[in-house]
Kinemage of the C-alpha trace (Angstrom):
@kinemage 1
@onewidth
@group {chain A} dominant
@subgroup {mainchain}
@vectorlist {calphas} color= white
{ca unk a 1} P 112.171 75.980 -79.114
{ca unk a 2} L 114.656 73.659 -80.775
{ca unk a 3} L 115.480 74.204 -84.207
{ca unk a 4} L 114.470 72.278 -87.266
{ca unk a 5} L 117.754 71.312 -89.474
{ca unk a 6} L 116.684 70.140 -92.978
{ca unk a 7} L 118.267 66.899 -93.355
{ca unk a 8} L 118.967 67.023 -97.152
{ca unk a 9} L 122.248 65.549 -98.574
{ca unk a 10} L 122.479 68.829 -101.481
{ca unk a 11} L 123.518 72.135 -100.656
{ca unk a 12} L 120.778 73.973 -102.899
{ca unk a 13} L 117.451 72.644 -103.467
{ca unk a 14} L 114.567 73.012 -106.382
{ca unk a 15} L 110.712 73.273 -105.949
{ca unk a 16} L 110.282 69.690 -106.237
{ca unk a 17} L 112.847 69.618 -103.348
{ca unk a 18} L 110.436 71.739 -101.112
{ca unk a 19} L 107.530 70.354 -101.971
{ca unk a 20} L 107.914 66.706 -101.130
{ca unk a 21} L 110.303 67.442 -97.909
{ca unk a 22} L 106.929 69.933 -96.975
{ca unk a 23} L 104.282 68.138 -98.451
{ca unk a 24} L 102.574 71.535 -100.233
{ca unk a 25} L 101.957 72.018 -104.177
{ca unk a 26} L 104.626 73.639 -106.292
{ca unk a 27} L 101.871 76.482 -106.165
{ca unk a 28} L 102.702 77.170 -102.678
{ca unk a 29} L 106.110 77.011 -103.285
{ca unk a 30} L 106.545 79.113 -106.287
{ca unk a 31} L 103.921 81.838 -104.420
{ca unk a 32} L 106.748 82.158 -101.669
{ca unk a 33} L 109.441 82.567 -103.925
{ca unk a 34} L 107.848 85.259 -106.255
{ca unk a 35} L 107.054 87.299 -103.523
{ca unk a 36} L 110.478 87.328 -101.936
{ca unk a 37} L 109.765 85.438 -98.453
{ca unk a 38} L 111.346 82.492 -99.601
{ca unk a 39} L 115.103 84.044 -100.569
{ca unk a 40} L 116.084 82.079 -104.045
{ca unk a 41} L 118.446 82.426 -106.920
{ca unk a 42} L 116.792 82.153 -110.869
{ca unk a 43} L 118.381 80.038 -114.010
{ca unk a 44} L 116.156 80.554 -116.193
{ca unk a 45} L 113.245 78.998 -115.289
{ca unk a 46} L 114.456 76.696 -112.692
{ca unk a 47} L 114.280 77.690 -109.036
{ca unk a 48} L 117.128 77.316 -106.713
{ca unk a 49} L 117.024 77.689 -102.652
{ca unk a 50} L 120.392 77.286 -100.457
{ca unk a 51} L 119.640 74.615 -97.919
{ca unk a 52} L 120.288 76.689 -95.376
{ca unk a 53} L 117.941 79.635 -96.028
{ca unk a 54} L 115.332 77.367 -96.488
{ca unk a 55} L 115.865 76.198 -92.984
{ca unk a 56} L 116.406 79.892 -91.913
{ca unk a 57} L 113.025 80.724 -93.259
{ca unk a 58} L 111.065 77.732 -91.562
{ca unk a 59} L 112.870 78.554 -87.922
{ca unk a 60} L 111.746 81.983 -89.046
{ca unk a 61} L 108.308 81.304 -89.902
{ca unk a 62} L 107.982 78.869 -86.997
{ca unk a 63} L 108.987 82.040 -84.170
{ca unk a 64} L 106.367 84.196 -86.119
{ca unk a 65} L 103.448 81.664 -86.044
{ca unk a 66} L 104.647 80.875 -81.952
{ca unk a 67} L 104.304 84.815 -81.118
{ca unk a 68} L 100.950 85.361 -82.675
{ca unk a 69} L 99.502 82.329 -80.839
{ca unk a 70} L 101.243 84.615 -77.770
{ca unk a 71} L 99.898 87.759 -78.333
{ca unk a 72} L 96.254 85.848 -79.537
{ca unk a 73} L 96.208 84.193 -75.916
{ca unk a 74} L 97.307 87.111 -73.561
């Protein structure tokens, strides 16, 4: 499986950021990043998430969804 690069020109990237390059609410966004599954870094209210562990955490999420569609099938 090859993996996804996010092909952003900035280094760390808001909510708005997210949402538009994944097409989801800020909802979904936000949901991910209280919980913790989404790692982020707080100024005050704003959001920020480095490039690259937002690309860390889709490859991640991506090998996750591919083995439960493995262990549905066998």
């Amino acid at each position: 499986m090859e993996r996804i690069t996010v092909d952003l020109p900035k280094e760390w990237l808001t909510v708005a950021d997210i949402c538009e390059y994944m097409g989801v609410s800020t909802f979904v966004v936000t949901s991910q990043l209280r919980s913790g599954t989404l790692p982020a870094v707080k100024f005050g209210r704003e959001w920020r998430v480095a490039r690259r562990d937002f690309e860390d955490w889709i490859n991640e999420q991506r090998a996750q969804a591919r083995a439960r569609q493995v262990e549905g099938s066998g």
